[in-house]
Structure formats: structure tokens, C-alpha cells
C-alpha positions as a Markdown table, in Angstrom:
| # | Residue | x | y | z |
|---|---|---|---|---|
| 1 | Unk | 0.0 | 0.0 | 0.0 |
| 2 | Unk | 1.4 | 3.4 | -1.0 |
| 3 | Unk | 2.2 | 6.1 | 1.6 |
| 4 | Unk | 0.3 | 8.7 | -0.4 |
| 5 | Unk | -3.3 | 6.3 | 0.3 |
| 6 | Unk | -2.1 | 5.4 | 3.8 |
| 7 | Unk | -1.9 | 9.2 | 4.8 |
| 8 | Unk | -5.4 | 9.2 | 2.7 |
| 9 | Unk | -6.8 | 6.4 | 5.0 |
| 10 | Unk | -5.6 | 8.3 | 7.9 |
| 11 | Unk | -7.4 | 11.6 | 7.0 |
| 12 | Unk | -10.6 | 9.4 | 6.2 |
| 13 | Unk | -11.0 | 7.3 | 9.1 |
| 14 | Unk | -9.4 | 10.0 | 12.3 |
| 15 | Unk | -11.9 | 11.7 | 13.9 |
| 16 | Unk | -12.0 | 15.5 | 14.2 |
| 17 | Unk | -9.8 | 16.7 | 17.0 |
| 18 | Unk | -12.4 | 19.1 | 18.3 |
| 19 | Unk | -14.6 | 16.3 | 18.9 |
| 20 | Unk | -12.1 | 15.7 | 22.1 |
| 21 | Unk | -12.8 | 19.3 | 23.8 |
| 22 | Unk | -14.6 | 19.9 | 26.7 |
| 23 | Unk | -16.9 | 23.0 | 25.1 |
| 24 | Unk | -17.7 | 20.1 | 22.3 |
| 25 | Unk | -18.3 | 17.3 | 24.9 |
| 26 | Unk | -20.4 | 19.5 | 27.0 |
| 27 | Unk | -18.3 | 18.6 | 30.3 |
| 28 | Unk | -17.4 | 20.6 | 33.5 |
| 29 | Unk | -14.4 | 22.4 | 33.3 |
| 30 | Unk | -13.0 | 22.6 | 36.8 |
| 31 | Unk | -9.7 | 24.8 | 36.1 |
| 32 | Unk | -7.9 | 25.7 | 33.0 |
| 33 | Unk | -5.3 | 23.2 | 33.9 |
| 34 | Unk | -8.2 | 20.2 | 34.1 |
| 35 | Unk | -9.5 | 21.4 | 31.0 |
| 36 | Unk | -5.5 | 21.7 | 29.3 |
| 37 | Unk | -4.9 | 18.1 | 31.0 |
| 38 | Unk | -8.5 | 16.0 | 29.7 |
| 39 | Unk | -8.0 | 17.8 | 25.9 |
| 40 | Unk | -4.7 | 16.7 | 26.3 |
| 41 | Unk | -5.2 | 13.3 | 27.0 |
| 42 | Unk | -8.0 | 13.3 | 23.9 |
| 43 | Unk | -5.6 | 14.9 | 21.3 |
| 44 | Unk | -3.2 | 12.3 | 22.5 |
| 45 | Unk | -5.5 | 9.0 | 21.7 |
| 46 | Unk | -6.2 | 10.7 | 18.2 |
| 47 | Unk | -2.8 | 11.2 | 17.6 |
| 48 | Unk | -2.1 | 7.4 | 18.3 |
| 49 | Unk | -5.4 | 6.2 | 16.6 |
| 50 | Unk | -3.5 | 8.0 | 13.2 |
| 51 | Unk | -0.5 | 7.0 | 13.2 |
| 52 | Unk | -1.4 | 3.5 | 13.6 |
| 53 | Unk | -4.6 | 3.6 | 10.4 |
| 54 | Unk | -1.7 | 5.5 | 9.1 |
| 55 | Unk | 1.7 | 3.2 | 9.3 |
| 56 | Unk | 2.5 | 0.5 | 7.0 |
| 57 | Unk | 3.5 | -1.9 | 9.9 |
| 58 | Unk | 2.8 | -1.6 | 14.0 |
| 59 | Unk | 6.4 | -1.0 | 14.3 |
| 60 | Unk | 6.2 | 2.0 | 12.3 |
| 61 | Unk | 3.1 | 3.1 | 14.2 |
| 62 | Unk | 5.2 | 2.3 | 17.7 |
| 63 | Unk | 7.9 | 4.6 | 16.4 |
| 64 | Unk | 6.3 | 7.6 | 16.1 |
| 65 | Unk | 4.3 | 7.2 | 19.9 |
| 66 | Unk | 7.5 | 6.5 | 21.0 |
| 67 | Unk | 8.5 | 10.2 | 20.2 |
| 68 | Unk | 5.3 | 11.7 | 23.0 |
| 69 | Unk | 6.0 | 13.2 | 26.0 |
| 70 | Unk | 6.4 | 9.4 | 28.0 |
| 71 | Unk | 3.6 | 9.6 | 31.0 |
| 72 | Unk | 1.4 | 10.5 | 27.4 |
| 73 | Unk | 2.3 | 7.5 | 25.8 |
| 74 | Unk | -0.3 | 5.4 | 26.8 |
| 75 | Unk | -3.3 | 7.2 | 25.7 |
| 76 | Unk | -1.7 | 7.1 | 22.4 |
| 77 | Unk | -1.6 | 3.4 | 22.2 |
| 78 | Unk | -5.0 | 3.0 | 23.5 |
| 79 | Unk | -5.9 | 5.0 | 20.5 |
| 80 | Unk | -3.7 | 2.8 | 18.8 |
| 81 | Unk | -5.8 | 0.0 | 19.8 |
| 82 | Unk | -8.4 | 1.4 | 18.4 |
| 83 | Unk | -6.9 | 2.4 | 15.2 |
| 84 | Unk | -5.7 | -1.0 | 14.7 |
| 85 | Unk | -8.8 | -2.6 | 15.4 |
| 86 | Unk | -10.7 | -0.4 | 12.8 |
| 87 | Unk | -8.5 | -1.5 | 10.1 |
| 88 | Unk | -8.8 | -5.0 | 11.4 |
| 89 | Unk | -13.0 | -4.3 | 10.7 |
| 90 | Unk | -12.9 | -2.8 | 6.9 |
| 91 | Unk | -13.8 | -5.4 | 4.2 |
| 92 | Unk | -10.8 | -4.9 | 2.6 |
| 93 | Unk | -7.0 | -4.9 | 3.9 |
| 94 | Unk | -5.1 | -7.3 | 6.6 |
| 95 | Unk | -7.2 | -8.2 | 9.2 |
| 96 | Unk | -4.4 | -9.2 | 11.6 |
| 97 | Unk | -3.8 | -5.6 | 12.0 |
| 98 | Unk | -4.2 | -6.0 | 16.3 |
| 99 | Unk | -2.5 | -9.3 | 16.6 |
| 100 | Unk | 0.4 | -8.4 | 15.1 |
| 101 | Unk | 0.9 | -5.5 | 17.8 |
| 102 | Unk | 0.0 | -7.8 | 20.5 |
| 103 | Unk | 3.4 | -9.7 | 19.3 |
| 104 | Unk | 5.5 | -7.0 | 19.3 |
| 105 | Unk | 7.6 | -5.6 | 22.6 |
| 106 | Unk | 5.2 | -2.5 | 22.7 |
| 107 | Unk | 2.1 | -4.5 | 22.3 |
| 108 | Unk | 2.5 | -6.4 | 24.9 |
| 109 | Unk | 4.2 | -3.5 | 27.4 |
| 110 | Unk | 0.7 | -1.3 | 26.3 |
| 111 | Unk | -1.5 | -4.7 | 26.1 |
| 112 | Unk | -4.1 | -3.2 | 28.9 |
| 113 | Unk | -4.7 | -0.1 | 27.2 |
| 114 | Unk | -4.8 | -1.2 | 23.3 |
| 115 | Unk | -7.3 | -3.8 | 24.3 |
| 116 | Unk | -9.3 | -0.6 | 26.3 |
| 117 | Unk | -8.9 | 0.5 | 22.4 |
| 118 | Unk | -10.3 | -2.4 | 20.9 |
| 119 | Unk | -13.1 | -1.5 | 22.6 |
| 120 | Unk | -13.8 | 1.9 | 21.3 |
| 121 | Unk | -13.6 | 0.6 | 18.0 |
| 122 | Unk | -16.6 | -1.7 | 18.4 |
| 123 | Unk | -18.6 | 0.9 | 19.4 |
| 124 | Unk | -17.7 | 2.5 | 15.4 |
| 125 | Unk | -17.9 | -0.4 | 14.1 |
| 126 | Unk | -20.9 | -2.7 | 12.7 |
| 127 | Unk | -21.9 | -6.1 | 15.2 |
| 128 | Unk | -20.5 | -8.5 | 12.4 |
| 129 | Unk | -17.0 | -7.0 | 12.2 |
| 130 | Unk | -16.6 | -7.2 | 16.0 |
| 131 | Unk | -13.4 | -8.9 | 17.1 |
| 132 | Unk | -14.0 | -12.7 | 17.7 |
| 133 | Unk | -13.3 | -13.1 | 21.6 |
| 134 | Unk | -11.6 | -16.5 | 20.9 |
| 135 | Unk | -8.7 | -14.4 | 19.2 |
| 136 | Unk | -8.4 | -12.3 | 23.0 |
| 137 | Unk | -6.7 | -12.9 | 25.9 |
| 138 | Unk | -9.5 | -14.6 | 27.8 |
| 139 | Unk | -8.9 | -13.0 | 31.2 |
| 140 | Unk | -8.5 | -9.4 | 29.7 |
| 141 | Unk | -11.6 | -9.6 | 27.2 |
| 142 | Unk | -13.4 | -7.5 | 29.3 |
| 143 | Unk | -11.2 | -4.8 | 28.8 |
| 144 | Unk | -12.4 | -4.5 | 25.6 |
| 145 | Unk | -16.1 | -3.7 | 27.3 |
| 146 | Unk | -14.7 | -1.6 | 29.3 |
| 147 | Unk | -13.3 | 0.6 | 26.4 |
| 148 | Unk | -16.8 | 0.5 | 25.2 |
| 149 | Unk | -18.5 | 1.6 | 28.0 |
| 150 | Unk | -15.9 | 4.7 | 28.0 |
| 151 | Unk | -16.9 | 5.6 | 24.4 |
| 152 | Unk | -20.6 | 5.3 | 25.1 |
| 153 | Unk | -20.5 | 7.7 | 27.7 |
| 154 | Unk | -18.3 | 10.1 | 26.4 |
| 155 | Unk | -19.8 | 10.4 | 23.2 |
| 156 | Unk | -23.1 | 10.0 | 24.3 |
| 157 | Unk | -23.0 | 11.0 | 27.6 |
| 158 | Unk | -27.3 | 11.8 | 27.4 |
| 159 | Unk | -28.0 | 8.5 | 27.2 |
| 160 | Unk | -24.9 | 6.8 | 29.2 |
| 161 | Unk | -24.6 | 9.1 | 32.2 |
| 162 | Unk | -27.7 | 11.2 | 32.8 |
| 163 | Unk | -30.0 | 8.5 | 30.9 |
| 164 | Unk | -28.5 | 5.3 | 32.9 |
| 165 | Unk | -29.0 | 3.1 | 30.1 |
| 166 | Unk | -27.9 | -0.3 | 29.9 |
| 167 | Unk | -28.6 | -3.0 | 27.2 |
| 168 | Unk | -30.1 | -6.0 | 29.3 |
| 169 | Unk | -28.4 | -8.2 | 26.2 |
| 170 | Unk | -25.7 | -7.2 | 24.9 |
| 171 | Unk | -24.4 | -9.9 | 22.5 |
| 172 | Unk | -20.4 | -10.0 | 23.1 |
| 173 | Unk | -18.7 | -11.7 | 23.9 |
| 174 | Unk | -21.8 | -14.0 | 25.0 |
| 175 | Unk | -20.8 | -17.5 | 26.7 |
| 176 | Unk | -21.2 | -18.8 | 30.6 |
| 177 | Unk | -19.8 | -15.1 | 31.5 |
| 178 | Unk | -21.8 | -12.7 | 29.2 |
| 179 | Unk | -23.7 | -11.4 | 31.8 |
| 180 | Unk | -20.6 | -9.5 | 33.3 |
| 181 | Unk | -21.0 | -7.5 | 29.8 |
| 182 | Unk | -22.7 | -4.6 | 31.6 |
| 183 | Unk | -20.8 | -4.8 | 34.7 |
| 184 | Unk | -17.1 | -4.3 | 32.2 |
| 185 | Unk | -19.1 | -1.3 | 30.5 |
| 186 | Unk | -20.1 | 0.3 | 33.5 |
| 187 | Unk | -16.4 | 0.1 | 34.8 |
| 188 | Unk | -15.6 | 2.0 | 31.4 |
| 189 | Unk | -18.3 | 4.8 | 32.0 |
| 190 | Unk | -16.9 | 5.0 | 35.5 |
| 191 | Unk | -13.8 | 6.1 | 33.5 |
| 192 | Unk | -15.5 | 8.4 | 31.9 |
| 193 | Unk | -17.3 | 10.0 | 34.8 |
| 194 | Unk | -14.0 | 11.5 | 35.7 |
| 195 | Unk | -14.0 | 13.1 | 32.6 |
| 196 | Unk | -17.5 | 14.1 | 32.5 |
| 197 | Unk | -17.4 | 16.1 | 35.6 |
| 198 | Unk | -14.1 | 17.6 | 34.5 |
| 199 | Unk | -12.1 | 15.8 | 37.6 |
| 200 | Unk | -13.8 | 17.6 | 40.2 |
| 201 | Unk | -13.7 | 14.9 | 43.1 |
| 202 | Unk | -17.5 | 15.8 | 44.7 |
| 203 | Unk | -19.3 | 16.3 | 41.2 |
| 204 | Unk | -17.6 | 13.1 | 40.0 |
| 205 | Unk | -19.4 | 11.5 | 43.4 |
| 206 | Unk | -22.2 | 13.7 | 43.2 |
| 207 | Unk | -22.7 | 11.9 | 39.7 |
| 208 | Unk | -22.2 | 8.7 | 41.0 |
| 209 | Unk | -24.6 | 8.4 | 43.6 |
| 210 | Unk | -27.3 | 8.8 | 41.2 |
| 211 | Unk | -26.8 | 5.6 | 39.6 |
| 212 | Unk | -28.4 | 2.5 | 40.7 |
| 213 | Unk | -26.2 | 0.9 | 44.5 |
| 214 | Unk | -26.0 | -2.4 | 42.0 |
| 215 | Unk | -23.6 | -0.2 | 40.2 |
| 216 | Unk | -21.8 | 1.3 | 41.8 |
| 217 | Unk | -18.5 | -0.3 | 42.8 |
| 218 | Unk | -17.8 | -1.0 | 38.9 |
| 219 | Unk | -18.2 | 2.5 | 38.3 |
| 220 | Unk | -16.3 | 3.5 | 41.3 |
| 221 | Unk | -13.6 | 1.4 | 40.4 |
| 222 | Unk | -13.7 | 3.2 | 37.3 |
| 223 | Unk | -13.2 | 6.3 | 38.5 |
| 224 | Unk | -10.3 | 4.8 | 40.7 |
| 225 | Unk | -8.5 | 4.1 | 37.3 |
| 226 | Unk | -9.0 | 7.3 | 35.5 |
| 227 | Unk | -7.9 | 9.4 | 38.7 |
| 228 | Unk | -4.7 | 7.6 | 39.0 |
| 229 | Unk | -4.2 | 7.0 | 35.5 |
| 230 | Unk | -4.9 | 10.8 | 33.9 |
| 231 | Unk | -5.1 | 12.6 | 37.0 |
| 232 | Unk | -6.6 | 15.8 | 37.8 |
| 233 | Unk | -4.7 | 18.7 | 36.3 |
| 234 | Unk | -3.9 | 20.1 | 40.0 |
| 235 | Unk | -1.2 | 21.0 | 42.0 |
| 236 | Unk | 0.6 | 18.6 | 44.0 |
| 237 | Unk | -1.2 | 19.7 | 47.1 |
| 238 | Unk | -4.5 | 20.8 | 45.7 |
| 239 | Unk | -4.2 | 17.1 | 44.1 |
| 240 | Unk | -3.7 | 15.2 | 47.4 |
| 241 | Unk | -6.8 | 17.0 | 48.8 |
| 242 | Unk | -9.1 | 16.7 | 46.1 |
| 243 | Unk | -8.0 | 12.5 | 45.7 |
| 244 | Unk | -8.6 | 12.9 | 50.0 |
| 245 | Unk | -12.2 | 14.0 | 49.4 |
| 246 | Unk | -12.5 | 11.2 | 46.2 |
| 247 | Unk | -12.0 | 8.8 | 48.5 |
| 248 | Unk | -13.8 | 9.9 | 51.2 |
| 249 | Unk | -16.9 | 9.8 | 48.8 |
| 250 | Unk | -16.1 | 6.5 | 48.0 |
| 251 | Unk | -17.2 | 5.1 | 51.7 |
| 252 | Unk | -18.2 | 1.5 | 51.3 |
| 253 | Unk | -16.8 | 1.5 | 47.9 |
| 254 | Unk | -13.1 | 2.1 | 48.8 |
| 255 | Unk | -11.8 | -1.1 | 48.0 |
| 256 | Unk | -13.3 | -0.7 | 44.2 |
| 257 | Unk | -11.8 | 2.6 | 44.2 |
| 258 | Unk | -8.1 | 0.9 | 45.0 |
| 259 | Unk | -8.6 | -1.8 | 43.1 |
| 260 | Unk | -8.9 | 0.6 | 39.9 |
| 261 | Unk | -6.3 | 2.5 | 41.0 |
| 262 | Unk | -3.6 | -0.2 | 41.8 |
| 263 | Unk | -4.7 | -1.5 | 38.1 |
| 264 | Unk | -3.6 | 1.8 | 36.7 |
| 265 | Unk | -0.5 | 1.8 | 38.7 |
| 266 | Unk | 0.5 | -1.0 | 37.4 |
| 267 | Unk | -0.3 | -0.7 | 34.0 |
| 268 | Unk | 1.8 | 2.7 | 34.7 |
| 269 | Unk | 4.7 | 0.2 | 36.4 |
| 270 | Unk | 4.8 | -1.9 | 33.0 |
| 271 | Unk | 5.7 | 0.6 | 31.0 |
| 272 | Unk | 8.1 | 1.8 | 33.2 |
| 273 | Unk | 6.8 | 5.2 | 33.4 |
| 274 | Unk | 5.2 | 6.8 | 36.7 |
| 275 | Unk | 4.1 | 10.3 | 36.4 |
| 276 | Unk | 4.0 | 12.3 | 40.0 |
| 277 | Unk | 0.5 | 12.7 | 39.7 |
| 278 | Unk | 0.1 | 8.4 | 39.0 |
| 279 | Unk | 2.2 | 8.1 | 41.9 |
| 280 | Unk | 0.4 | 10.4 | 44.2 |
| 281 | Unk | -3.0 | 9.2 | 43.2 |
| 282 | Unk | -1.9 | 5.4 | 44.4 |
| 283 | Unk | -0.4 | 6.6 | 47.5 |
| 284 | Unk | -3.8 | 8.2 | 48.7 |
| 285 | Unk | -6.4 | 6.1 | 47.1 |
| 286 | Unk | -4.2 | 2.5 | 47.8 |
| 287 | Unk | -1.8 | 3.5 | 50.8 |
| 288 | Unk | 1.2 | 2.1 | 49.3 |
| 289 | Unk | 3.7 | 2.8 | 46.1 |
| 290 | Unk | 3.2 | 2.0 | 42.3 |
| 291 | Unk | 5.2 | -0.7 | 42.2 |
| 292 | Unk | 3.9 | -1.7 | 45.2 |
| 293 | Unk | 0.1 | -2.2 | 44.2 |
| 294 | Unk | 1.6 | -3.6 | 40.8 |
| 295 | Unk | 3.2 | -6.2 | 42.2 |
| 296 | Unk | 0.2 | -7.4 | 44.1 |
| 297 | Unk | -1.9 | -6.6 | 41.3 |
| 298 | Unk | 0.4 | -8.8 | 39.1 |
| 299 | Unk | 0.6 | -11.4 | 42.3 |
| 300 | Unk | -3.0 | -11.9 | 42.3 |
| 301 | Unk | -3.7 | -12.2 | 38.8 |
| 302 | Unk | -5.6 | -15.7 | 37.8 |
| 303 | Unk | -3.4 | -17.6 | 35.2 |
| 304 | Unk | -6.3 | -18.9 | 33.3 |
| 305 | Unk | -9.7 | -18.3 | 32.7 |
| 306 | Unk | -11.5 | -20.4 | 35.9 |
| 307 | Unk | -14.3 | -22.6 | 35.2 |
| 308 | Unk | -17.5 | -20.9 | 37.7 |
| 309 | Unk | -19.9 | -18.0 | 37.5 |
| 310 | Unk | -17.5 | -15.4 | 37.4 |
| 311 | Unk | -15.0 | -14.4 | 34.8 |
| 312 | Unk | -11.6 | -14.3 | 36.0 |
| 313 | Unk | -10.8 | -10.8 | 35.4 |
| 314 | Unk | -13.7 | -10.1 | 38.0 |
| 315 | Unk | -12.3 | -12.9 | 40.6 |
| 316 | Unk | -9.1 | -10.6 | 40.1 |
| 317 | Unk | -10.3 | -7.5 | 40.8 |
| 318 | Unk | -12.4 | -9.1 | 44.0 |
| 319 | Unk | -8.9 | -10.1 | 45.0 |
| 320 | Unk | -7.5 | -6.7 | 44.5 |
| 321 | Unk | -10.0 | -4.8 | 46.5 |
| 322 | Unk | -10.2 | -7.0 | 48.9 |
| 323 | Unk | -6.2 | -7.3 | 49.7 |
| 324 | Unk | -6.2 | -3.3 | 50.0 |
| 325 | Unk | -9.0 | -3.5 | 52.5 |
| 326 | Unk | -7.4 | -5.7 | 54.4 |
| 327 | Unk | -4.4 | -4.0 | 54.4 |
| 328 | Unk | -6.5 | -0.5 | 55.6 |
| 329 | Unk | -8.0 | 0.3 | 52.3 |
| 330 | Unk | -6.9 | 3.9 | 51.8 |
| 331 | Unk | -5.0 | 6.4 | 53.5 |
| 332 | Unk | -6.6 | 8.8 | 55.5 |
């Protein structure tokens, strides 16, 4: 394929940057620096997204991300992810676009987040050209829902956030574990709840108390992840306090908050690349280090997917929150 219809294909198939501002969304803008940090992070996934529809081979696409500002790097692969996984879901082209990035060094360093991007791109793409779950790692499939449930409520947040709505059937991936479908998508607007209320700690809680009690430690967790993972645009000490009263809010759900915090930490700890504000975010919300809740995070992972009625990426994250309550949940 000729550079001149890849950059073509790139143009075609990248979303508008403007889509990714707050003014567009319709979201809270806390501070200037929240706003400068969540655009950021959206430019960022769009630039990753194009350079991967864009590059010849995933290597090509890792060596362009590879030139971001590092604690940036993984938004761009999630967008990646998604980039790769479009490609993977035209009728024409490879469609081993996504697997061979999951073999590469990169693919498998940024594996969390690109599947997260797998997910947006089933939200764009028709039901038929969804990715078959056998091809998945089973335990982190529901990554991929989660990245859904992001997209869902950030591009439509009417119907996600202030609407509540959940498909009672959603068809993927389906099996003895499609049922956690909705719980993986709810983790995914937690995500985006951050977002939504522009990072502000008591209108992201405010927000979350509305929703249904059955709901509410996947989308707590999921505001666990984004906190620690994006962070809130504030000064070191404005920071602490604000991620003080986030988990404050978070009362019964503490251990849901940790547990999507640690799993940010380490997906921060993988690729070797802990912001201050990552680092400060897992020190309130988990009481310990980065490396510290990735190791335990990594220690209580399931090696396989476990025969019983739940997944194994939910028996992990039960494991998760319940090590950091036991060990005093959060500091306070």
C-alpha cells in the first residue's frame, strides 16, 4: 500500500480533534489546567489512533508514539488499539492488523490499554465486524467492554450518564460469562465520569450516587483508574486533597476505588513510566507505592480463565480490592 493512500486512509478514518474538547463534549471544566490536561489526553488518543490507520507496519506506528512526552504515551496506544482494530473491521486490507501488535515488545508492554482501544472501536464499528473473543486474551476480554462503556459515555454522555441506560443483552462476547458485559461497561463509564465532571472529586461522586447501588462499585472502580491514570490537572497539594475527598466519597466503595487505582498503577509500572501525579493518586487512594500495588496486582492475577460463575478478570479485581481492605484500604 502506497504512503500517499495510507496518509489518505488516515485523514478518512481520524476523527476531528475538536470532537475531544470539553466545550464540544459539554463537560465541566473545573480549572484551566483540568481542562489543558483532559484535551490533552484526547488529542493524544487521536494522535495514536492516526499513526497506527496510518503506518505501514505496527512497528512504524510504535515509532512515532515512541517520540510523546512518556507519561502520554499510553493514551496514544490505546488510540492505537483502536486504530488498529478499525483496520482490522474494513472489508478490505489485513485483518491481523491488532494481533500483530499484540506480538510485538510495545504490544505487549501497552497490552491493557490497546485492548481498552479495541473497545472503542466496536462501538464505530458494525456487530458483524466485531473482534471474535476467541482471538483475546480470555482473562483481559473485558477490557475491551470496558473501552466501550468509555466511548458510550463520552460520546453520548445523554444516554450513558444522565440517561442510565444499559442494554439488558448485549451480545459480546456471550458464553457462561456474558452477563458481566454490563458490569465491564459500567467500569468503562466510570472512567469516563472522571471526565465528564471535569475531575472535580465531589461532582464526579455527586454523579455517581445517582446511579443505581448495583452499580456502583464498577463505576467507582472506574473512577479509581481514570484518577490515577490521567489525574486531575492540579497542583501537588491541591491534588492530594481533592484525591482525599475522592475517597472519602467512595465510603463503602473504597476497596473498588483501590482496586482501579492499583490497576492503573500497574499498567503505569509496565511501562516503566510513573508520572508524579500516577504516583500520588496510588499513594492516597491505595496507601502504598506503584510498584507496590503492581506487584500485588500482578501477584493476584488468575493464570487462566477459571471454570465458575464469574470471569476471572472479575475474581481478580475481588482479589485486589479486597487485599487493599485488608491492608486499611486507603489512607486517611
Amino acid at each position: 500500500m502506497s504512503s500517499s493512500w495510507r496518509a489518505l486512509r488516515r485523514r478518512l478514518l481520524t476523527p476531528n480533534v475538536v470532537e475531544t474538547s470539553l466545550d464540544k463534549r459539554g463537560f465541566h471544566k473545573k480549572s484551566p489546567a483540568a481542562q489543558e490536561r483532559l484535551e490533552t489526553v484526547g488529542k493524544t488518543f487521536l494522535t495514536g489512533y492516526a499513526h497506527a490507520v496510518e503506518a505501514r507496519t505496527p512497528a512504524d506506528a510504535e515509532a512515532r508514539i515512541e517520540q510523546l512526552p512518556g507519561w502520554l504515551r499510553g493514551f496514544a496506544y490505546e488510540g492505537a488499539g483502536m486504530g488498529l482494530a478499525m483496520l482490522d473491521g474494513l472489508p478490505f486490507g489485513r485483518s491481523d492488523n491488532a494481533r500483530r501488535f499484540f506480538e510485538t515488545e510495545k504490544g505487549e508492554t501497552y497490552k491493557y490499554l490497546a485492548y481498552v482501544g479495541i473497545g472503542w472501536a466496536m462501538a464505530r464499528l458494525p456487530r458483524f465486524r466485531w473482534p471474535k473473543p476467541s482471538a483475546l486474551d480470555p482473562v483481559l476480554v473485558p477490557l475491551v467492554l470496558d473501552g466501550y462503556g468509555f466511548h458510550q459515555a463520552y460520546f453520548h454522555t445523554a444516554r450513558y450518564i444522565d440517561g442510565k441506560y444499559q442494554n439488558p443483552d448485549f451480545p459480546w462476547p456471550g458464553g457462561p460469562h456474558g452477563y458481566y458485559a454490563n458490569n465491564a461497561i459500567d467500569q468503562g463509564i466510570g472512567r469516563a465520569s472522571w471526565f465528564v465532571r471535569g475531575t472535580d472529586p465531589v461532582l464526579v461522586a455527586d454523579l455517581l450516587d445517582t446511579f443505581p447501588e448495583r452499580r456502583r462499585p464498577d463505576l467507582w472502580a472506574g473512577v479509581g483508574l481514570a484518577a490515577t491514570y490521567a489525574g486531575g490537572g492540579a497542583d501537588p497539594a491541591t491534588a492530594e486533597q481533592e484525591l482525599r475527598t475522592l475517597a472519602t466519597r467512595a465510603g463503602d466503595y473504597r476497596g473498588n476505588l483501590a482496586q482501579g487505582s492499583a490497576f492503573a498503577a500497574n499498567a503505569r509500572v509496565r511501562a516503566g513510566i510513573v508520572p508524579a501525579h500516577s504516583e500520588l493518586a496510588t499513594q492516597v487512594l491505595c496507601g502504598t507505592t506503584p510498584q507496590e500495588a503492581a506487584r500485588l496486582a500482578d501477584e493476584l492475577r488468575p493464570e487462566h480463565q477459571a471454570a465458575g460463575d464469574k470471569p476471572a478478570y472479575e475474581v481478580w479485581r475481588q482479589r485486589i480490592a479486597d487485599a487493599f481492605v485488608s491492608l486499611g484500604g486507603v489512607n486517611t
